[in-house]
N, C-alpha and C positions, 0 to 999 in steps of 0.2 A: 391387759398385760402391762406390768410395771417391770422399768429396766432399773436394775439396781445405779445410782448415783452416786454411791459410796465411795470414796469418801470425802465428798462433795458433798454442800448444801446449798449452796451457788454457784452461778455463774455472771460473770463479770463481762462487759462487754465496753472495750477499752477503744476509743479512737484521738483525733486531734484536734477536732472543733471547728468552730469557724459562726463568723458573727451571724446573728438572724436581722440585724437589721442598719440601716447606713449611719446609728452613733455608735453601732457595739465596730467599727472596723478600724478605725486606728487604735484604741484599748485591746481591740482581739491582734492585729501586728505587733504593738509593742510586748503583748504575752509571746506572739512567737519567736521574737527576736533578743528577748533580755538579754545582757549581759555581755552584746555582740558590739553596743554601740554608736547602731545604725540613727542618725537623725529622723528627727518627724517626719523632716519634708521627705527626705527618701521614701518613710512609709507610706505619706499621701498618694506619694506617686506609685505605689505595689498597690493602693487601696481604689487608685480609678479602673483594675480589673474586676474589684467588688461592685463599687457602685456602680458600674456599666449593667451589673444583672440589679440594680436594687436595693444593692447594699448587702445582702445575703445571698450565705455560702448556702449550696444544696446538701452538705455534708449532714448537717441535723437532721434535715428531713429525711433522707436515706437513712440515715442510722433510725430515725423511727422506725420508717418503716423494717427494716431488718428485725430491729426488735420485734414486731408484731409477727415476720412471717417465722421467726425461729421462737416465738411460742407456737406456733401454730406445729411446725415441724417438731416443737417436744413433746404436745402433747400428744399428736399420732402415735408418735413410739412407746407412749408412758413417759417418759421421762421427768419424771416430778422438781422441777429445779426453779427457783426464782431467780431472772433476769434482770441482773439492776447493768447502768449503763455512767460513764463516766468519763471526761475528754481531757486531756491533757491541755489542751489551749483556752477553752471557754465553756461556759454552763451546760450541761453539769458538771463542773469540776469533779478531777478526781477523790480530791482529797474530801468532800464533798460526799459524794458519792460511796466511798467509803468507811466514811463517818454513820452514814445513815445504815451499810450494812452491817457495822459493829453493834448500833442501836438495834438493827433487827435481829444478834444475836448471832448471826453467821460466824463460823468459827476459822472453816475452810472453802474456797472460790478456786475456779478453772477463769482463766483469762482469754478470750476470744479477743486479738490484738487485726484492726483493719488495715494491715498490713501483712503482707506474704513472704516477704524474704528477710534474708540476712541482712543484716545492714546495723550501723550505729544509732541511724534515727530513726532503721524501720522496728529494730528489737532491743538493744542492749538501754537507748533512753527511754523505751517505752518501762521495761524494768528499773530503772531509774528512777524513772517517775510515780513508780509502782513503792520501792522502798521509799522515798522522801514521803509518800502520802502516809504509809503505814509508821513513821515516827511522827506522825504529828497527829495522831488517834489512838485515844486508848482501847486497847482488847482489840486493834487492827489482825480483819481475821489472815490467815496463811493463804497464801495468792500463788498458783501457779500458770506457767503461761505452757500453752498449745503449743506445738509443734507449729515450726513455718509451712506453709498449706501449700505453698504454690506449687509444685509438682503431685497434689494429689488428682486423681480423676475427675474429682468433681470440679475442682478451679479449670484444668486444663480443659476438660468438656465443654464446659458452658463458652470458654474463647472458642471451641474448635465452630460452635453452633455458630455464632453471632461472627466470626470469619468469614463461614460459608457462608452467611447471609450475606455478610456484605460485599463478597468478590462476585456475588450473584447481580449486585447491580453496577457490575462494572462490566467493560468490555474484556473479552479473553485476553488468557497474555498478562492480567495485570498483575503488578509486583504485590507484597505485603510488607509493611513498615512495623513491626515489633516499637512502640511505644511502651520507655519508662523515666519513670524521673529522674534529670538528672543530679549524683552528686560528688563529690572532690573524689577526685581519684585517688585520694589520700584514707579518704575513706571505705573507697571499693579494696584497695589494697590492702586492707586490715580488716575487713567482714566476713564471718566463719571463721570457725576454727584453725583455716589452713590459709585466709585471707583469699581477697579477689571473687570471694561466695558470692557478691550481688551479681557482677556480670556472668559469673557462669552458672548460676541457676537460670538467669533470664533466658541466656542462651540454650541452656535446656529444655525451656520449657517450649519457647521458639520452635525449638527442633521436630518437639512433640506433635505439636500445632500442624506444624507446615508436614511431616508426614504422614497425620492423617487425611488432611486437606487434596496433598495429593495420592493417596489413596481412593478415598473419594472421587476425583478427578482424573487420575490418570494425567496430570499434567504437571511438571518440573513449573516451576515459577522462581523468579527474585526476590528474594527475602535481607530482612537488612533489621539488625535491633540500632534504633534512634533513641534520643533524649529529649526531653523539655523540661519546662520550668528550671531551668539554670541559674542562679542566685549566687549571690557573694559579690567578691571584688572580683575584677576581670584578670588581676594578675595571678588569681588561684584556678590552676588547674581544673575543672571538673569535663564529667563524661562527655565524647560530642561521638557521632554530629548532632548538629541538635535537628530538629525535626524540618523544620525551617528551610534550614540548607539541605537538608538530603531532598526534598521535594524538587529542590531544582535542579537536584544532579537526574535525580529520574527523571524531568523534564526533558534536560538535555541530552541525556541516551536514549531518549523516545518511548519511554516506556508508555503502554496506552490507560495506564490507571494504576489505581493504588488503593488498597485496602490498610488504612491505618489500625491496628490493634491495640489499645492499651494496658499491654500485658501484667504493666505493672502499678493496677490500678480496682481496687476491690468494686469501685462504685462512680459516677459520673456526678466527680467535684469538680472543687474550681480548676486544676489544672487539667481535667479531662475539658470540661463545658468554653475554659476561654481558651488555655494555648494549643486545643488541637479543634474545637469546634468554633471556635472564633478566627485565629490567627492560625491557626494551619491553613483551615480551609479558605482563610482570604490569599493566603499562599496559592495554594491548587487554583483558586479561579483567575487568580490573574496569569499562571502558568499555562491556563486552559490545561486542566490535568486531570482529569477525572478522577475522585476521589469519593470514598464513602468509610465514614466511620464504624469497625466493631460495638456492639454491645460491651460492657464491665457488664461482671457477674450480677453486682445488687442484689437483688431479691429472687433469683434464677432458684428455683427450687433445687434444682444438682446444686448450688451452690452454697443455701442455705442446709439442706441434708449435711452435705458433707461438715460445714461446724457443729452441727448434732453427733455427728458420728464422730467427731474429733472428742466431743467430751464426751462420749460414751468408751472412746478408744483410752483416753487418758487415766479416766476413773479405773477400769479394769488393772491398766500399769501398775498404778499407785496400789491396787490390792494385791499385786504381788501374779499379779495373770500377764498372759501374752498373747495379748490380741494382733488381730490380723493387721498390718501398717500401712496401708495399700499408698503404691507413689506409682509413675510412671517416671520413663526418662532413664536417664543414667546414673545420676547422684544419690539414688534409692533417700528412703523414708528420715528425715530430718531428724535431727535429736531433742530428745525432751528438756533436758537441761544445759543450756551454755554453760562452757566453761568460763572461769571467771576473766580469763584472758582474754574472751571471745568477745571480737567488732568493740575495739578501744574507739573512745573519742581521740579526734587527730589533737595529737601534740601542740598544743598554743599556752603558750606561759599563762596570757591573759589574754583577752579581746584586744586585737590591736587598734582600734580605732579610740576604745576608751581607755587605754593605756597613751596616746597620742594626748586625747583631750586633757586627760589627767594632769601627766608630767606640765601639758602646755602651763593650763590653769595653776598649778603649785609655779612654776616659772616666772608666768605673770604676777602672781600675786606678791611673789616676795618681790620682783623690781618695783611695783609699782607703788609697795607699802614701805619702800626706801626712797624711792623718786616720783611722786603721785603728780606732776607736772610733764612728764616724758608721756612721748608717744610708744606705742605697742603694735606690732605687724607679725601674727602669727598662722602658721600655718594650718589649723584646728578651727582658732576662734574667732572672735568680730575684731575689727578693727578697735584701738582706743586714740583717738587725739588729743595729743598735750599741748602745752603752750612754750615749751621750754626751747626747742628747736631739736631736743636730741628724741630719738625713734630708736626700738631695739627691734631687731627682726628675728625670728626664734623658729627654727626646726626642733620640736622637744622629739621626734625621731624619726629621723633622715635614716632611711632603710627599713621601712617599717614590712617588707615582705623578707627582707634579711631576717627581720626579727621573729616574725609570725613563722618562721621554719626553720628559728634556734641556728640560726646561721650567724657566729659570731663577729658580725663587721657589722655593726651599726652607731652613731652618733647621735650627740644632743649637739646643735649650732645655734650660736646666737653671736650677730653681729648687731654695732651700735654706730648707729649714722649722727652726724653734727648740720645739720643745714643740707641736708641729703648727699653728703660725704660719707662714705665709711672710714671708722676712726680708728676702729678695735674691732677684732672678732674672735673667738674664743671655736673649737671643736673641739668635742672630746669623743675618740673611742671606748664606749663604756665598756664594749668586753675586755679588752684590752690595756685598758687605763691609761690610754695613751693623749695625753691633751697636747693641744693645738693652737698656739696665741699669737697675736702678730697684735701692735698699736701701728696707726699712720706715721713713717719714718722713722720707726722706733725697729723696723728688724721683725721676723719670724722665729718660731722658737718652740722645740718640742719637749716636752717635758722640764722645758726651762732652758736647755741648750740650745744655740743658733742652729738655724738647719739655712741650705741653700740648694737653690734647683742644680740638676747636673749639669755638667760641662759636657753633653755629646751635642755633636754639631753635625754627624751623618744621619741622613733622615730612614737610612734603614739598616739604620741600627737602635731606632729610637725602639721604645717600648710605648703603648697608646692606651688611653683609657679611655673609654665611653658607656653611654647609657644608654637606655630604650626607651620609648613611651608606649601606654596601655592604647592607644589608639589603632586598628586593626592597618588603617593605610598608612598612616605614619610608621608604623612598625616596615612595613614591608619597602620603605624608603629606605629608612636605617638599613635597614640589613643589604639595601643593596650598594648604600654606599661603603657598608665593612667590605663589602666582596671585594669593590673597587680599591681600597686601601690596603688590605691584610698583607698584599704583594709586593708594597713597597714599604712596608715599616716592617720593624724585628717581628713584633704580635701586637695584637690588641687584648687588653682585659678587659671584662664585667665586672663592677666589682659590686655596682650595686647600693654604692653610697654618693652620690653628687660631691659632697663636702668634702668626702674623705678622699675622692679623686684629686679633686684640688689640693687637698693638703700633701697630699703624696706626691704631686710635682713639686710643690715647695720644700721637701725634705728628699727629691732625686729617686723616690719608687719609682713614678714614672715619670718619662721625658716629653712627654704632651698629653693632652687629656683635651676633650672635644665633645660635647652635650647638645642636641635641641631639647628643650623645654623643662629649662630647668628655671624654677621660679626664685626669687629674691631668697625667700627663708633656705634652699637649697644651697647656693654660692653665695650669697652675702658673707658670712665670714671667711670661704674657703677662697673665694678671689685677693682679698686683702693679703690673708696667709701666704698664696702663691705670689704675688706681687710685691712685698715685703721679702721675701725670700731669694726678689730677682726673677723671676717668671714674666713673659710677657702675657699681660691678657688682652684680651679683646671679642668681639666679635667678628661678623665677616665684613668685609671692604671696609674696615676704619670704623663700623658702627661699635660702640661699649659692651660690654656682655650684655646680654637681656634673654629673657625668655625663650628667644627667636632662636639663639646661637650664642655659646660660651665655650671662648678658645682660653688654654694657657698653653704654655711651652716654653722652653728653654730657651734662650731669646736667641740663637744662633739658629734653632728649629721653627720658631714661630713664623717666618715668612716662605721659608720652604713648604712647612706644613700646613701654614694657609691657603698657601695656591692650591695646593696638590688638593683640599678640603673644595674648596670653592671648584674644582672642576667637573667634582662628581653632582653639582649642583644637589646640594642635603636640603635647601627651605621647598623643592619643590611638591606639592602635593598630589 
């Protein structure tokens, strides 16, 4: 018996790659990462979770094998269709891959995408990636993509099995960990059609999972959907808790074990095999937590059927039939076609890290191709030393998380020392157009008119500006000293820009402004500014601004509001 394929002559079997051996993994990270930024050495340090297995991802060989077992699964059913396969990160490229099926003639493909849910980089870039391959091939056949799978019977089946099994080797009682990747909450809040799709499918499918389980059982249990592989800068938001940490909250409510599931996980890659079979589980032993990891579907025959039955469900659509759409859960049967709205990439002008190096590089190069003797201190790139005695210290952008979330307060600073004086400093608010200039005893000046810091001299009546660091303990310092402060001053702001805080006491926005760790390219021109303007600066107990601690104030406030500073003790850690 032949099942009609129509109007199909392939099928496409689309994932994300990953290196097969220890030179393809800093060339396979810089493919995942283009355009983001990130430096080598960053990758090297993502690439010691490769070479710890070898140097190679298991992601290739799973996908072999899938291939082999969903022919196996088409040809039981009749289903006459050639399988070709193709990855977004490494060999076989897609574009690649699609090259060769326009050679073999293929006019129309069903896309089988190793990913289940909604999401920006689990669907909408995989389409993406899908049109940029078909503009750079000629006669690129017509490509559609599957329905997201993860609420159908056969995904949710195969976790309910490999659940039971492994709460089978746990003690009673024990919780279950709903494991998926995490990612920017920016991004969960714009996936599907009505946004927030990735966590509430997961959660559905969770639901599914654990009611059959206790079915089965007859026993209520803890359940909890967690995250791993967490990525970016630390100052961007994504999913938690991460997995990590929830181990040890179950630790400490005494739970007697834990069945990790990785729900949001087709097959047992690298972030199944290291962050939850490596560093989870070195997590659980040192918690003494008894723990045992679910199965991923992989090659689970319910698992692999069900993509068989998905493009046998698909082809029928396309001919104009209504076949049967089988899901479980609540969210019913997923849609064949996103809308063109549907799971946007999050809003970033550019990558801010190579928007940073950029401006730096343009920056340095014109000072240094007018002054090729001067030293350079930038906050991007390598140090340069001159012979001349003068240094320019250069934030090309100060607020770069302002920036990265279209939040109009950001600055380029760049201050110019003489024998390690500062002599001149320059800030400018680019959204704003607002520049910022001070020379040594020559005055402050905005936009070319004198500014000078206010005249309040009651310390709660002051207005206060401060910053944060990305650091988890130092943060929770900061914030205890705002509690201690907020009582006795008018308010305190975030603003978010180091420079601009300073510059804003020196033109009387605000009447003190107070930072730990704020580095030279951050205050070097914004201290001059506010000191020039009449501001006292300094550090604590008589030390200079530095790193440690950068005070300015209205010089009537500045000793008031150093004490008051100094007694919540802020350097402690």
């Amino acid at each position: 018996m032949r099942v009609d394929p129509s109007p199909y002559d392939a099928v496409l079997l689309l994932s994300f790659g990953g290196p097969e051996k220890p030179e393809d993994v800093l060339p396979f990270l810089q493919n995942v990462t283009r355009g983001r930024g990130i430096p080598d050495e960053r990758l090297k340090e993502v690439g010691e979770h490769y070479y710890a297995f070898g140097g190679k991802s298991p992601i290739n060989d799973q996908n072999r094998a899938l291939l082999t077992a969903l022919r196996e699964s088409f040809d039981q059913l009749g289903l006459d269709l050639p399988i070709y396969w193709g990855n977004r990160n490494w060999a076989p490229y897609l574009t690649d891959t699609m090259r060769q099926m326009a050679d073999d003639g293929i006019r129309r493909a069903v896309v089988i995408v190793t990913s289940a849910y909604p999401s920006y980089s689990g669907c909408r870039q995989y389409r993406e990636n899908l049109e940029d391959a078909a503009k750079q091939v000629p006669n690129a056949p017509r490509i559609d993509k599957l329905r997201h799978y993860a609420n159908h019977p056969g995904f949710v089946g195969s976790f309910v099995e490999s659940t039971a099994k492994a709460l089978s080797e746990l003690p009673a009682g024990s919780a279950i960990a709903y494991v998926t990747h995490s990612i920017p909450t920016a991004m969960n809040a714009t996936s599907g059609p009505d946004g927030n799709a990735y966590v509430d499918w997961h959660l559905d499918v969770a639901a599914e999972i654990t009611a059959e389980i206790e079915r089965r059982t007859g026993q209520a249990r803890r359940t909890d959907l967690v995250y791993c592989s967490r990525s970016g800068p630390p100052q961007v938001p994504w999913l938690e808790p991460d997995v990590n940490h929830h181990l040890d909250v179950l630790a400490a409510d005494g739970v007697p074990g834990v069945a990790v599931v990785p729900i949001g996980f087709v097959s047992d890659h690298m972030e199944v095999i290291y962050d939850l079979d490596t560093e989870a589980a070195q997590t659980a032993e040192k918690l003494r937590l008894p723990m045992a990891r679910a199965a991923t579907p992989g090659t689970d025959p319910a698992f692999v059927n069900m993509l068989r039955d998905l493009v046998v469900e698909r082809a029928a659509a396309e001919r104009g039939e209504e076949p049967a759409r089988p899901c479980v859960g609540k969210l019913g049967p997923a849609w064949d076609d996103c809308r063109h709205d549907c799971c946007p990439p999050l809003r970033r002008p550019a990558p801010s890290t190579a928007v940073d190096r950029e401006s730096e590089e343009l920056i340095r190069a014109r000072i240094l191709q007018a002054r090729p003797d001067d030293s350079f201190l930038g906050e991007e790139g390598d140090d340069v030393l001159g012979t001349s005695g003068v240094r320019w210290v250069v934030d090309p952008i100060d607020g770069t998380v302002n920036y990265l979330y279209d939040i109009p307060t950001y600055a380029v600073s760049i201050a110019v020392e003489y024998d390690g004086e500062t002599v001149a400093g320059v800030v400018v608010d680019a959204p704003k157009g607002e520049v910022f200039t001070a020379t040594k005893g020559g005055g402050a000046f905005l936009d070319g008119k004198p500014i000078q810091v206010s005249d309040c001299t009651d310390l709660s009546k002051a207005l206060v500006g401060t910053g944060f660091g990305y650091d988890p303990v130092r943060r929770e310092v900061q914030a205890e000293v705002v509690q201690q402060l907020i009582t006795k001053v008018r308010d305190i702001r975030r603003i978010g820009v180091g420079a601009i805080d300073l510059c804003y006491v020196g033109c009387g926005r605000l009447d003190a402004v107070y930072e730990r760790g704020l580095n030279p390219w951050d205050y070097g021109a914004g201290v001059l500014i506010a000191a020039e303007a009449g501001a006292t600066v300094g550090g604590l107990n008589g030390a200079p601004v530095s790193p440690e601690m950068s005070i300015a104030a209205a010089p009537a406030l500045f000793g008031p509001f150093h004490d008051l500073l100094a007694d919540t003790d802020p350097l402690r850690e």
